[in-house]
C-alpha positions as CSV (number, residue, x, y, z in Angstrom):
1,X,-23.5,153.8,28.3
2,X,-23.1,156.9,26.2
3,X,-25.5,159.8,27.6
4,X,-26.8,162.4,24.6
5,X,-25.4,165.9,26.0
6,X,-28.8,168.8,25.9
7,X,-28.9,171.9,26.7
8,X,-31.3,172.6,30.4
9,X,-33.6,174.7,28.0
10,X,-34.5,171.8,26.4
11,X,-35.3,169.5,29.3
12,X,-39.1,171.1,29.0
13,X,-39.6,169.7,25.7
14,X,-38.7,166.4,26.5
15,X,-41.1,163.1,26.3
16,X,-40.8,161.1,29.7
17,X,-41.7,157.6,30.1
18,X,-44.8,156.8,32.0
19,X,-43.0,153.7,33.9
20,X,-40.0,154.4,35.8
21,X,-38.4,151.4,37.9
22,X,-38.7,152.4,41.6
23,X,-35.0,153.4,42.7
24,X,-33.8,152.0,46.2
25,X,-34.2,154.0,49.3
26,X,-30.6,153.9,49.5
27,X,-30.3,155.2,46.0
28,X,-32.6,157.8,46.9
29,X,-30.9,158.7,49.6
30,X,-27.1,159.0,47.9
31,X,-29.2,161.4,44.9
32,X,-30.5,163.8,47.9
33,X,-27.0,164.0,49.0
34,X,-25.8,165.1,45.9
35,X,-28.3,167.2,45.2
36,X,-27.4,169.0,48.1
37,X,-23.8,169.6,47.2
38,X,-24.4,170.4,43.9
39,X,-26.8,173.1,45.5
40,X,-24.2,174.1,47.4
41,X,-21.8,174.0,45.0
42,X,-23.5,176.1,42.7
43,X,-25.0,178.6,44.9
44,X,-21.6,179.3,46.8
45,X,-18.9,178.4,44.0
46,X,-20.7,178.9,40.4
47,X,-19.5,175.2,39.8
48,X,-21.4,173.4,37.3
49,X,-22.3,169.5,37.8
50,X,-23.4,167.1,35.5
51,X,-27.0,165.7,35.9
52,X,-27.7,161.8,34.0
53,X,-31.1,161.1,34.2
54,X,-33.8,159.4,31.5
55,X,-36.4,160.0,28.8
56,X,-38.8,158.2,26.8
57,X,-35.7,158.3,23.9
58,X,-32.7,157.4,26.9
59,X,-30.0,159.1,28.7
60,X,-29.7,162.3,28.8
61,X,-26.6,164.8,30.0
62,X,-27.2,168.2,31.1
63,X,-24.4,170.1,32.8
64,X,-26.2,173.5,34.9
65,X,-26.4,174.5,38.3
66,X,-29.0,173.4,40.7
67,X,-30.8,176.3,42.3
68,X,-33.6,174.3,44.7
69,X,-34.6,171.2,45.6
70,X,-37.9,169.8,46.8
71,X,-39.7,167.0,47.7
72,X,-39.6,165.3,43.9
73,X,-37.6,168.0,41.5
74,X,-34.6,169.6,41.2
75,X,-35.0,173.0,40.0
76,X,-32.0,174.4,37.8
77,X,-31.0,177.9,37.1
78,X,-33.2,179.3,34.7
79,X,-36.5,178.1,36.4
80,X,-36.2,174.6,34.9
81,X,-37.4,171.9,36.8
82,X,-36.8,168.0,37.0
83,X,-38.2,165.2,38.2
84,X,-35.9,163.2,41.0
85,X,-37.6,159.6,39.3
86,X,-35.8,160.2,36.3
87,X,-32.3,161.1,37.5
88,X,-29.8,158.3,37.1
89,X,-26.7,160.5,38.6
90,X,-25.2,163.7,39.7
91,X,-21.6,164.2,39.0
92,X,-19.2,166.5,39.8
């Protein structure tokens, strides 16, 4: 599946569906993991990932740095935040 590329400034503006299937605790579990590398990746090496997640319209592709995480966002640089529900996949 073909993810439409956006710009992390635009993430804001976005319509997000009000039903999101439930992801697996081990799903959960492998996004928090990569999460924190791409925190750490960012914050030590200024390297960029690639974040798939979903919105009302479908997949979405934003390629930033993640700044924070807590409990049920990401925050990105800028100040930008995003919910962990609709994050599909982190890539490096």
């Amino acid at each position: 599946m073909k993810a439409m590329l956006i710009e992390k400034e635009q993430i804001n503006d976005l319509v997000y569906p009000s039903q999101v299937t439930e992801k697996s605790r081990d799903l959960k579990t492998e996004l928090m993991e990569k999460c924190s590398k791409a925190l750490s990746l960012g914050n030590l090496h200024k390297v960029k990932c690639s974040i798939l997640f979903r919105d009302a319209d479908g997949l979405k592709k934003v390629n930033t740095t993640i700044w924070g995480i807590l409990e049920d966002h990401i925050v990105l640089k800028g100040g930008v935040n995003l919910n962990l529900r609709y994050v599909e996949d982190i890539v490096f």
